[in-house]
Structure formats: C-alpha cells, structure tokens
PDB file as gemmi writes it, atoms N, CA and C in Angstrom:
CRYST1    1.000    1.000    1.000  90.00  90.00  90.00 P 1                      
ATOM      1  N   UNK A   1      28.827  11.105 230.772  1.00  0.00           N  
ATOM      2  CA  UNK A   1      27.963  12.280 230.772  1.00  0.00           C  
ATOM      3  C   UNK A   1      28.590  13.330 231.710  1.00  0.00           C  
ATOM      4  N   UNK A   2      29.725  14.139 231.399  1.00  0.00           N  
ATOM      5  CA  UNK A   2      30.623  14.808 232.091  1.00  0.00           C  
ATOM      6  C   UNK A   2      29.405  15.888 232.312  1.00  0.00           C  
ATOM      7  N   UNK A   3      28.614  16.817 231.522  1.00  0.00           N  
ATOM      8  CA  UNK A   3      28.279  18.020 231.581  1.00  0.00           C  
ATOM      9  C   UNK A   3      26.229  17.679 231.696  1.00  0.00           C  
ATOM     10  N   UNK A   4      25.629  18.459 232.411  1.00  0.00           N  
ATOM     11  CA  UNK A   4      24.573  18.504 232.523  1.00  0.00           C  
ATOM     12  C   UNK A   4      23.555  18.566 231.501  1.00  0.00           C  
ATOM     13  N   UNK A   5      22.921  17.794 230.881  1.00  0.00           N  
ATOM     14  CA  UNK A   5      22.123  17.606 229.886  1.00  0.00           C  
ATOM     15  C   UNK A   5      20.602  17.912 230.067  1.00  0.00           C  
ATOM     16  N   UNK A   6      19.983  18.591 229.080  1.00  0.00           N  
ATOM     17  CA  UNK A   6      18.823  18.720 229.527  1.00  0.00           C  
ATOM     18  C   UNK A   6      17.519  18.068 227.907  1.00  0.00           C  
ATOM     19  N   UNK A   7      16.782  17.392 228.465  1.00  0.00           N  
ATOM     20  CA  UNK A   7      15.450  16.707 227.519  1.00  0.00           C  
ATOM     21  C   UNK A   7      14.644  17.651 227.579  1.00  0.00           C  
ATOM     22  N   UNK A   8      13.907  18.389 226.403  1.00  0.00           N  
ATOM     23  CA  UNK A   8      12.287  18.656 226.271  1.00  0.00           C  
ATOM     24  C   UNK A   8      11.441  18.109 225.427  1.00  0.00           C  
ATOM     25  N   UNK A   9      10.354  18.062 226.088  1.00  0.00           N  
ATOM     26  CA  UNK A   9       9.623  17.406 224.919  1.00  0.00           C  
ATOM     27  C   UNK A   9       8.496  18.542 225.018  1.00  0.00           C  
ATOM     28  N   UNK A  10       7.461  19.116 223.891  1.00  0.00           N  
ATOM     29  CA  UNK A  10       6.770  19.824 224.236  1.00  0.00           C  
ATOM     30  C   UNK A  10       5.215  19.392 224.532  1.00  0.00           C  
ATOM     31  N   UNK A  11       4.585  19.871 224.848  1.00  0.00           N  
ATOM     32  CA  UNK A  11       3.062  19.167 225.138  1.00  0.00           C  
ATOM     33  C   UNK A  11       2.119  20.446 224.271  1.00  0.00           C  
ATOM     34  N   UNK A  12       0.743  19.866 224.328  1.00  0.00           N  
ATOM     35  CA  UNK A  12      -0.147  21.049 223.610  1.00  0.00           C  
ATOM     36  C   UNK A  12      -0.708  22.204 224.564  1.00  0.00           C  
ATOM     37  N   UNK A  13      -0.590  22.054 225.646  1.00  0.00           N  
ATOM     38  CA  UNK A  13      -0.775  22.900 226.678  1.00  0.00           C  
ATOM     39  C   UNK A  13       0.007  24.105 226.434  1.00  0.00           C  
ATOM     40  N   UNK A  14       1.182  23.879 225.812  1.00  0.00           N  
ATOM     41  CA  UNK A  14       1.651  25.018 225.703  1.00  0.00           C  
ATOM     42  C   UNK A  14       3.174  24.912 226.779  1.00  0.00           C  
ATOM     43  N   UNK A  15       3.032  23.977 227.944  1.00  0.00           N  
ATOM     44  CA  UNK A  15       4.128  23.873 228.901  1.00  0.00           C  
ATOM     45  C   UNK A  15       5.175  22.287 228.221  1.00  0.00           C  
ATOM     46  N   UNK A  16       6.128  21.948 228.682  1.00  0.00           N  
ATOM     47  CA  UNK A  16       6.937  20.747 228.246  1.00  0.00           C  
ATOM     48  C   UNK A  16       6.987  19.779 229.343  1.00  0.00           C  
ATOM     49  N   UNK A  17       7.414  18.592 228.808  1.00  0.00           N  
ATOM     50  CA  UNK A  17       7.810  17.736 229.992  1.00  0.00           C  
ATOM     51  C   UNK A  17       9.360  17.716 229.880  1.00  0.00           C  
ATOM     52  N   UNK A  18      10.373  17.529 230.986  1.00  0.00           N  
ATOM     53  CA  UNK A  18      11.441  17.778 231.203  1.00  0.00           C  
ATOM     54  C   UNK A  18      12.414  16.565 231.549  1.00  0.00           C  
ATOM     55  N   UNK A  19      13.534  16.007 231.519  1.00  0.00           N  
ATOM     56  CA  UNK A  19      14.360  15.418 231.708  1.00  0.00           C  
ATOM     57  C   UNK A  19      15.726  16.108 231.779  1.00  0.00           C  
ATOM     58  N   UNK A  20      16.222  16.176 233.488  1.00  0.00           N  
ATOM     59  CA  UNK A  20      17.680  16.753 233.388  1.00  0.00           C  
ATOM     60  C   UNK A  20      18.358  16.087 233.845  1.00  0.00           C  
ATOM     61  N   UNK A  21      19.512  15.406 233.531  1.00  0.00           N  
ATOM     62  CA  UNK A  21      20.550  14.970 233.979  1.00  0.00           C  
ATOM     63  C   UNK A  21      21.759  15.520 234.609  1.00  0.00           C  
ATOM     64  N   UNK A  22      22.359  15.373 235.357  1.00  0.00           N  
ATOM     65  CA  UNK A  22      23.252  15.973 236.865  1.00  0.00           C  
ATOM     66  C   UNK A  22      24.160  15.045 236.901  1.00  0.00           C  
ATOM     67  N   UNK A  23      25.938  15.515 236.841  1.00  0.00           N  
ATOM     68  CA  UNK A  23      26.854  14.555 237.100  1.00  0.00           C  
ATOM     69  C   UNK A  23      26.812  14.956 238.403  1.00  0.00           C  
ATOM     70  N   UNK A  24      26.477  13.744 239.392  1.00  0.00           N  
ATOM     71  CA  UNK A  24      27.271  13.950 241.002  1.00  0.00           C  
ATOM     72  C   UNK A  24      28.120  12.617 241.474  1.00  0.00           C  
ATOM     73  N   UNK A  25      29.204  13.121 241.253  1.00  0.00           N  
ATOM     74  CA  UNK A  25      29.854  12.268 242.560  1.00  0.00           C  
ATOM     75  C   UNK A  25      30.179  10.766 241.865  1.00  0.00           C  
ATOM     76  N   UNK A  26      30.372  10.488 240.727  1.00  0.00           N  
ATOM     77  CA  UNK A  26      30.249   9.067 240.398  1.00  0.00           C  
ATOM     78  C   UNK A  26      29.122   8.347 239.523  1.00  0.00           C  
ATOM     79  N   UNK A  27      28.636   9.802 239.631  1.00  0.00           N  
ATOM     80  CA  UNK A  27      26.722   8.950 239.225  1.00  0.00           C  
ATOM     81  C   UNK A  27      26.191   9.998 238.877  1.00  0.00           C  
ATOM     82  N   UNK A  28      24.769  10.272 238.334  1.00  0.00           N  
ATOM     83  CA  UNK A  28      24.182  10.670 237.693  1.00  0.00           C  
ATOM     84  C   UNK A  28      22.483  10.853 238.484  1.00  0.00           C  
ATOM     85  N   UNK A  29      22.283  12.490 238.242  1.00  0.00           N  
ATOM     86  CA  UNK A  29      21.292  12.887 239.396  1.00  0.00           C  
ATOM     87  C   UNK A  29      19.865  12.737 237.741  1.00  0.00           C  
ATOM     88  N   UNK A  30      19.135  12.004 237.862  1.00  0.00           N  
ATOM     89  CA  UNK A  30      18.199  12.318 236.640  1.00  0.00           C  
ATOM     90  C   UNK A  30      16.883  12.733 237.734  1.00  0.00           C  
ATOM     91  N   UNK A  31      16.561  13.986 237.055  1.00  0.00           N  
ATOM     92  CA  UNK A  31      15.096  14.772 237.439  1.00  0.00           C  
ATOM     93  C   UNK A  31      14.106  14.525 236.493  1.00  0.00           C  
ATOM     94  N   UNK A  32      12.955  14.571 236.590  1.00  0.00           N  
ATOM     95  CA  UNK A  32      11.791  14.120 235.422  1.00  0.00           C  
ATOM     96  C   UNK A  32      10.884  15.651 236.131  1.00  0.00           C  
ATOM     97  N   UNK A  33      10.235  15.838 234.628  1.00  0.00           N  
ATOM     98  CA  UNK A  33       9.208  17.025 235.671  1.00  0.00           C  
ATOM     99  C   UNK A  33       8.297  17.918 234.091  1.00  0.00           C  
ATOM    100  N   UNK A  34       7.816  18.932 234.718  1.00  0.00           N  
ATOM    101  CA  UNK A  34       6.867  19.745 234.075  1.00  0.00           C  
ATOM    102  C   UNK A  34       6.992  21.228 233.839  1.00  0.00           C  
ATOM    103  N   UNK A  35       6.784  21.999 233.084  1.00  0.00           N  
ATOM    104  CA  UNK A  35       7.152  23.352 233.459  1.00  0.00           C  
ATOM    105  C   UNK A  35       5.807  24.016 232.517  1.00  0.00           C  
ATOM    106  N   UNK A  36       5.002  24.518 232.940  1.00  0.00           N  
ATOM    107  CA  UNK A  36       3.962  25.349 231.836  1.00  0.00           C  
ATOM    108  C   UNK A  36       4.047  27.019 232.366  1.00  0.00           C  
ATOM    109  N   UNK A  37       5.155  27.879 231.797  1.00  0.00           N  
ATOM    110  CA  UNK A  37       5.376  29.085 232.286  1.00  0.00           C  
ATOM    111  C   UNK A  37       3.935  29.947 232.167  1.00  0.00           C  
ATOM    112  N   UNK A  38       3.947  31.207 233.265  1.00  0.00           N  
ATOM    113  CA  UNK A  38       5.100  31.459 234.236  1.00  0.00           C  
ATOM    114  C   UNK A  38       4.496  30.540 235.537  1.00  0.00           C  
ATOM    115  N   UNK A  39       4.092  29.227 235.343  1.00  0.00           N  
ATOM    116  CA  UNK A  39       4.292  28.698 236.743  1.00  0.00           C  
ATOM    117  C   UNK A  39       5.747  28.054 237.086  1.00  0.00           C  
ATOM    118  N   UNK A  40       5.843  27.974 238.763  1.00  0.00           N  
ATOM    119  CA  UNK A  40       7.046  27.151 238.975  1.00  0.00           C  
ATOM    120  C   UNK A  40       7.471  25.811 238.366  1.00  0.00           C  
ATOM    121  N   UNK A  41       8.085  25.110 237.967  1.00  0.00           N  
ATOM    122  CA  UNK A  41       8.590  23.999 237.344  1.00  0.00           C  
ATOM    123  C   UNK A  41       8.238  22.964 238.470  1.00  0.00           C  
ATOM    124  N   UNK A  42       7.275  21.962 238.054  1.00  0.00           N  
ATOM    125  CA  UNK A  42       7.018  20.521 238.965  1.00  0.00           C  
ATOM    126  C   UNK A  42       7.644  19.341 238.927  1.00  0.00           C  
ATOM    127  N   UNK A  43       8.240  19.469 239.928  1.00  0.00           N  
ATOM    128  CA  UNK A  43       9.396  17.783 239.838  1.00  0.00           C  
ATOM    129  C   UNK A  43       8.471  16.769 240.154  1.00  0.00           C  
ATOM    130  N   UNK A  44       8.384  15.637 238.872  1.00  0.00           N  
ATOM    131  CA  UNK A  44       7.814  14.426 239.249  1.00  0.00           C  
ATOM    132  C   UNK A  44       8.753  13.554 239.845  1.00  0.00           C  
ATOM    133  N   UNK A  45       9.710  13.195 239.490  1.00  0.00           N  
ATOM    134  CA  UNK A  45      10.531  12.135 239.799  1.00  0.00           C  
ATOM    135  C   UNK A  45      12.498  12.714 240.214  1.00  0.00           C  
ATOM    136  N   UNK A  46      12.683  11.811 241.111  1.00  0.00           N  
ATOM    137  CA  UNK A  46      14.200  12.488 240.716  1.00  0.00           C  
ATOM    138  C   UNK A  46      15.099  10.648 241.247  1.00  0.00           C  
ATOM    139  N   UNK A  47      16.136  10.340 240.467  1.00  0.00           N  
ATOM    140  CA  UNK A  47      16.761   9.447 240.525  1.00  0.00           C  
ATOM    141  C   UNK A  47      17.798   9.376 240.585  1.00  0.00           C  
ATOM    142  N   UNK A  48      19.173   8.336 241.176  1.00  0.00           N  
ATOM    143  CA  UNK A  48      20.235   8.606 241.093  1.00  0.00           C  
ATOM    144  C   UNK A  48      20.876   7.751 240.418  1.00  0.00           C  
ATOM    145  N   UNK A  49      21.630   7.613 239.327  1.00  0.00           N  
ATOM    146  CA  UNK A  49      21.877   6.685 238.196  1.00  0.00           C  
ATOM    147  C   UNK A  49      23.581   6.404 238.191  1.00  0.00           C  
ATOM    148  N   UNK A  50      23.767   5.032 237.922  1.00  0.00           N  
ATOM    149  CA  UNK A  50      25.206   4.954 237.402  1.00  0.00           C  
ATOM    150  C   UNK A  50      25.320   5.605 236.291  1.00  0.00           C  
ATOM    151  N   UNK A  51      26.434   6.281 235.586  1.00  0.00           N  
ATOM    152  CA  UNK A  51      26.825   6.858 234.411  1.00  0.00           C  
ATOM    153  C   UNK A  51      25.980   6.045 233.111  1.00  0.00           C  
ATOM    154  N   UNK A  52      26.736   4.471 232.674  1.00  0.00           N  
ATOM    155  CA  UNK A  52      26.198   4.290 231.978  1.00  0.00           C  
ATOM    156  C   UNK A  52      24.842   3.688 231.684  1.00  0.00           C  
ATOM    157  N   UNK A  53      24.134   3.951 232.825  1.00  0.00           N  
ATOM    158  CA  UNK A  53      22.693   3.719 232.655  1.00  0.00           C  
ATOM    159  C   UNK A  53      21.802   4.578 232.747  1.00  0.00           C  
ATOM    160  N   UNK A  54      22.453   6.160 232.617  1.00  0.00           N  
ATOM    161  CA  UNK A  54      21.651   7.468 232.763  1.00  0.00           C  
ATOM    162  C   UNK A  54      21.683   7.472 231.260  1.00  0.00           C  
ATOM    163  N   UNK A  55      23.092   7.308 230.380  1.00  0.00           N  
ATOM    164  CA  UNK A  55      23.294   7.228 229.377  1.00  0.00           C  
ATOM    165  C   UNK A  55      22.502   6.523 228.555  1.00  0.00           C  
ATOM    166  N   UNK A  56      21.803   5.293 228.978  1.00  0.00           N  
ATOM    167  CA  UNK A  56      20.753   4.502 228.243  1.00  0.00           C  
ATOM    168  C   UNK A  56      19.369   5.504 228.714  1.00  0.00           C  
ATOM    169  N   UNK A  57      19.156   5.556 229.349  1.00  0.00           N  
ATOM    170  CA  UNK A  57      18.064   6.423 229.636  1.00  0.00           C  
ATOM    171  C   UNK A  57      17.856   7.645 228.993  1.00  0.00           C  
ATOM    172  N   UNK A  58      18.748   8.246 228.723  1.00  0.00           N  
ATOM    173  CA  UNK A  58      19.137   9.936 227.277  1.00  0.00           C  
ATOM    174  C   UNK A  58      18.928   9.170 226.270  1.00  0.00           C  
ATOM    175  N   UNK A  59      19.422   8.098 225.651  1.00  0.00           N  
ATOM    176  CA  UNK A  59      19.111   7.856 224.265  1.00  0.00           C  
ATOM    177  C   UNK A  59      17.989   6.930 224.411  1.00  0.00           C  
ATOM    178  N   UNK A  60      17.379   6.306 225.539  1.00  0.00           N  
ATOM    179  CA  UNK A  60      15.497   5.896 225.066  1.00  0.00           C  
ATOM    180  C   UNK A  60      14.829   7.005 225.005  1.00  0.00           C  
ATOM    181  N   UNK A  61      15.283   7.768 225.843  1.00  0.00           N  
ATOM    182  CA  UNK A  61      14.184   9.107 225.927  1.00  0.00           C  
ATOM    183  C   UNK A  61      14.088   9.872 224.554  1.00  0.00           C  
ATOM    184  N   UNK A  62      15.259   9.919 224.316  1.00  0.00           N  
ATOM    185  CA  UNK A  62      15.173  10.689 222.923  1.00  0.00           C  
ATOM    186  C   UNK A  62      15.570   9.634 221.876  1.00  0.00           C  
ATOM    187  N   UNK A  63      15.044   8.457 221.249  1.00  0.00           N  
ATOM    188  CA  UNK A  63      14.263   8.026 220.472  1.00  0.00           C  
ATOM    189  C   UNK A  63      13.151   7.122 220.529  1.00  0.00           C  
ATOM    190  N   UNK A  64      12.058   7.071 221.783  1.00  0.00           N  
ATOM    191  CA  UNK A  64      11.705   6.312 221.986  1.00  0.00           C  
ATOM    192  C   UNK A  64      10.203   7.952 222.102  1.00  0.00           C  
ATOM    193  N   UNK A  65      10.526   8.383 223.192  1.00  0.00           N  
ATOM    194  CA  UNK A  65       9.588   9.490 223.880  1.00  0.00           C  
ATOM    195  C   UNK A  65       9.876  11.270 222.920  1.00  0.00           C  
ATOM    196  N   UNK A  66      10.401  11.480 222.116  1.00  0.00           N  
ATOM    197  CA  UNK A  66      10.326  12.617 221.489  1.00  0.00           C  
ATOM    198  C   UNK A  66      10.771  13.372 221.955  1.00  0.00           C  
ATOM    199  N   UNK A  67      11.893  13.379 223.038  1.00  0.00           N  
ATOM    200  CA  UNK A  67      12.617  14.107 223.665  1.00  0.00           C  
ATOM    201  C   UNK A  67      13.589  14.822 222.847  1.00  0.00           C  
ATOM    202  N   UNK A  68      13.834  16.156 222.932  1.00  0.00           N  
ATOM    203  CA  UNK A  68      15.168  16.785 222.356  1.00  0.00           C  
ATOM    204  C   UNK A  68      16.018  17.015 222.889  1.00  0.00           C  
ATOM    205  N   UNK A  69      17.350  17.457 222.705  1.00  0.00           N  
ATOM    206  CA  UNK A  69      18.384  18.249 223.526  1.00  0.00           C  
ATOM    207  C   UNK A  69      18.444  19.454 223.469  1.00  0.00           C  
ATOM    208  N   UNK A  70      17.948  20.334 224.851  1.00  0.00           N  
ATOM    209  CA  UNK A  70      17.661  22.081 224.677  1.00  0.00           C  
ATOM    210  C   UNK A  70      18.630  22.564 225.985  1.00  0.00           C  
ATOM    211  N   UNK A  71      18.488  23.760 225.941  1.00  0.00           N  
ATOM    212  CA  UNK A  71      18.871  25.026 226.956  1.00  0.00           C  
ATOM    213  C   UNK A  71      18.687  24.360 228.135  1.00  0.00           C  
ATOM    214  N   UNK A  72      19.276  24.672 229.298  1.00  0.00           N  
ATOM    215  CA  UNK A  72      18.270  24.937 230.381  1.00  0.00           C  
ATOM    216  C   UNK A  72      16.950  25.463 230.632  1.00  0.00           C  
ATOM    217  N   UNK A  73      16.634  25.183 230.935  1.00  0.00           N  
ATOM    218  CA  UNK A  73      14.740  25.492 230.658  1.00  0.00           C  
ATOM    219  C   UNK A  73      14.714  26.692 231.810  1.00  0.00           C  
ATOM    220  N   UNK A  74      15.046  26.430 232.980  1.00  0.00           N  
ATOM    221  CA  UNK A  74      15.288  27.490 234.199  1.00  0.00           C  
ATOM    222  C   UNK A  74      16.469  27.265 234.793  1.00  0.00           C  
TER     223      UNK A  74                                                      
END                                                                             
C-alpha cells in the first residue's frame, strides 16, 4: 500500500463514515472516523498496521462493510 488510500461509505444523515490509510515508516497509519459537512471530521479510531494486514483490512472493509474507494474527503 505505497500511496494513501481512502474508504467511504455513506450514511442517511447525509455525512459518511471514513477509513484512511497512511504509509509510515514500514507500516501503515489506519484512521476510522465521521465527517457530516460543514462540521469538522471526527476521528474514532486511529491504528498502526503492518502493510499486509492494513491490506486485509481495505479488502474486508470494502466487501464486507460497503466501503468504496474515493477522493480525499478533506
């Protein structure tokens, strides 16, 4: 996972839930969180992952939880 990946999933609220992935250093920065604009974006969770187990975590998320692959959100 050389390049920063980002999950949305959308909710009915109108805001998404978020999953971003971060190459640092050997490993893999995964953020979990919320964004219902124009409020600030809420980090629920943030983790630090070996490569190939951030990698299992991108493909449960997105076929398991309805996650897509989008933009940067912010």
């Amino acid at each position: 996972m050389p390049l920063p990946v980002w999950l949305v999933r959308p909710r009915s609220d109108g805001g998404c839930d978020y999953v971003n992935f971060l190459p640092a250093q050997g490993a893999v920065e995964m953020r979990e969180g919320s964004h219902l604009p124009p409020q600030m974006p809420l980090l629920k969770h943030r983790h630090r992952l070996p490569v190939d187990e951030a990698e299992a975590w991108r493909r449960r998320l997105q076929q398991e939880s309805g996650y897509q692959c989008s933009d940067p959100l912010f």
